[in-house]
C-alpha positions in Angstrom: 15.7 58.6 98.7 16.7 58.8 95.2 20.0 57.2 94.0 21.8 57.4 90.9 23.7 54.1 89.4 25.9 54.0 86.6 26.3 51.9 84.1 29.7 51.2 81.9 29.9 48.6 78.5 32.6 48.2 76.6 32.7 45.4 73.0 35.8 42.9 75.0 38.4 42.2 77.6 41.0 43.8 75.8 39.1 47.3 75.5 39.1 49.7 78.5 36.4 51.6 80.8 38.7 53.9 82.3 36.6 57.2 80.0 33.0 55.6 81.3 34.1 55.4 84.6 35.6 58.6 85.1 33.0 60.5 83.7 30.4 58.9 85.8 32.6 59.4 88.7 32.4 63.2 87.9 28.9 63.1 87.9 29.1 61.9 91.8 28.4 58.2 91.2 30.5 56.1 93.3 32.2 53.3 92.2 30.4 50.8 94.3 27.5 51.6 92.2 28.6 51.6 89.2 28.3 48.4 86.9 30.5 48.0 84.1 30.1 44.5 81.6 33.1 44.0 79.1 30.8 42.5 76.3 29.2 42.9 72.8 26.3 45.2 73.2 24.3 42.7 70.4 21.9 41.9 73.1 20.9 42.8 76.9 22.0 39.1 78.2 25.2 40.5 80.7 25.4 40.0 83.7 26.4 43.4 85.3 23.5 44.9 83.6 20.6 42.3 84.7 21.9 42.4 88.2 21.6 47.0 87.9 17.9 45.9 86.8 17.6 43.8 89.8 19.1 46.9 92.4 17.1 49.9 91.0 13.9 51.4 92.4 10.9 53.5 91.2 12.3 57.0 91.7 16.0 55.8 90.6 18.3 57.3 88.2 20.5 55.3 86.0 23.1 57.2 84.2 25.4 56.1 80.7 27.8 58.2 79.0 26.7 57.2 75.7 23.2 55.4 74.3 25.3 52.8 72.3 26.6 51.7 75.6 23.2 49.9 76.4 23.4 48.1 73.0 23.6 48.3 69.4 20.2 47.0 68.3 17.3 49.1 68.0 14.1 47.7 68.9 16.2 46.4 72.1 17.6 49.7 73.3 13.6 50.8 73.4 12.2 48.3 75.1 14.6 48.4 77.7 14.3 52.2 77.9 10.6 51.6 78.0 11.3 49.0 80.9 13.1 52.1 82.9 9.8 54.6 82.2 7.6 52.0 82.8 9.2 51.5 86.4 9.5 55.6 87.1 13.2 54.8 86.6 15.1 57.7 85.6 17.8 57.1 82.3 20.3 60.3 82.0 22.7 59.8 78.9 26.0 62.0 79.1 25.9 62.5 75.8 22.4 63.3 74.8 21.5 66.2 77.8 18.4 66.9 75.2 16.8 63.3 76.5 16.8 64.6 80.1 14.0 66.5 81.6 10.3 65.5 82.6 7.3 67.0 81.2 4.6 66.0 78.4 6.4 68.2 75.7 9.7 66.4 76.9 8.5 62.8 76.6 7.5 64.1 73.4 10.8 65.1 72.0 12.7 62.1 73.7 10.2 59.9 71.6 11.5 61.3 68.3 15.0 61.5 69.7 15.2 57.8 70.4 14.3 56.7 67.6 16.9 58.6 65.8 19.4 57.7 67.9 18.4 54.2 68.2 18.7 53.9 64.6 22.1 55.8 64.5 23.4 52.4 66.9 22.1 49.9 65.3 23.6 51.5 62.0 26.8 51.7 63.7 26.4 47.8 64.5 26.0 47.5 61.3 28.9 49.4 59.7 31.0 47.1 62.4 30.1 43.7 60.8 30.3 44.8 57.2 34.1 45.9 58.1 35.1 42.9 59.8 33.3 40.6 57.0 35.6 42.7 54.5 38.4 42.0 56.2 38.0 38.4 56.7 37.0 38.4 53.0 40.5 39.7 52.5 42.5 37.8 54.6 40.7 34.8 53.2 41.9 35.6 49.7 45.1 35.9 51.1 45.3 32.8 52.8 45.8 34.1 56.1 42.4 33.4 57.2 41.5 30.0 58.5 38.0 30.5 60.6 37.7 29.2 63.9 39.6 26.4 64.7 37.7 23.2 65.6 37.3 21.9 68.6 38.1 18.3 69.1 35.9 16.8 71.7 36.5 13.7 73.4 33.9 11.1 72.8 31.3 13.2 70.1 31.2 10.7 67.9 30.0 8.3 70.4 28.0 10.5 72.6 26.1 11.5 69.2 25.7 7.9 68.2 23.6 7.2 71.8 22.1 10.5 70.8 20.7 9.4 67.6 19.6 5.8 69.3 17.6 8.1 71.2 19.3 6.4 74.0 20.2 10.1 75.4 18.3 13.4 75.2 20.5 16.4 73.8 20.7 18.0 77.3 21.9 14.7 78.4 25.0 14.9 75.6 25.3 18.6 76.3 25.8 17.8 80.1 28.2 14.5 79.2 30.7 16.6 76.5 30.4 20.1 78.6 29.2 21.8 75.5 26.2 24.5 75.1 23.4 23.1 72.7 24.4 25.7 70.2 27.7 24.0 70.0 26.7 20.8 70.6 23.9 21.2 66.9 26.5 23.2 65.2 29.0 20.3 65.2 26.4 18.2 64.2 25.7 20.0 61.2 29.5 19.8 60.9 29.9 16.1 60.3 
């Protein structure tokens, strides 16, 4: 039996879903399968969104109100799209009724559709950095712009030192300060 899941994004905590939701619940989704991530749509790394992946089935129909609320990048957006086709999943987009349908003349069109309005998101990514590096730009020529504070952690300097000795591994370090690696090579870098 065929069942239809939604699926709501929004850029941060402080934004709401309340619009996503309630457009999916007037398509007949209930909320117990609807799953909604509060994070940057830079990448497909959330976790409401892998577990959907997980719970869908060939025959499946998973329903956004908007394409940009699978992500913002491109090549991404496809392959996961690709990923739904390519398990006989079913994507309906609110928005876009023109990408709905089956049919060889269909897949056709949603082709050439995609790519436009895969484009259209990732342009719209980029249009958000470019604004917030102007405004942090400004605010730095203001003064009222400091970056991101730094954190001080207890015993880098040391857990770095056995580090370099090669007397740790960086996982080890990672592990001993409660840093990711990321953090852990950035502040690195940083002394």
């Amino acid at each position: 039996m065929k069942k239809i899941f939604g699926y709501c994004r929004v850029s941060s905590n402080s934004q709401n879903l309340s619009r996503q939701l309630e457009e999916l619940n007037k398509q007949g989704i209930d909320d117990r399968d609807i799953f909604c991530d509060k994070q940057s749509g830079k990448d497909f790394n959330r976790e409401q969104y892998k577990l959907l992946k997980k719970m869908v089935r060939s025959g499946d129909c998973v329903m956004v109100t908007e394409l940009d609320r699978f992500g913002r990048d491109m090549n991404e957006i496809k392959e996961e799209l690709h990923w739904f086709t390519r398990n006989e999943i079913e994507v309906r987009i609110l928005d876009l009724p023109l990408l709905s349908g089956v049919g060889l003349e269909t897949k056709f069109i949603n082709g050439i559709l995609l790519e436009l309005f895969t484009y259209l998101a990732e342009k719209e990514r980029e249009k958000i950095r470019s604004r917030q590096a102007q405004g942090i730009k400004i605010a730095k020529e203001e003064g009222k712009y400091k970056g991101r504070k730094k954190m001080d952690i207890e015993g880098f300097e040391e857990t770095v030192g056995e580090w370099r000795a090669k007397k740790i591994s960086a996982l080890e370090a990672c592990r001993k300060l409660g840093i990711s690696s990321p953090t852990f090579y950035r502040r690195i870098s940083e002394i």
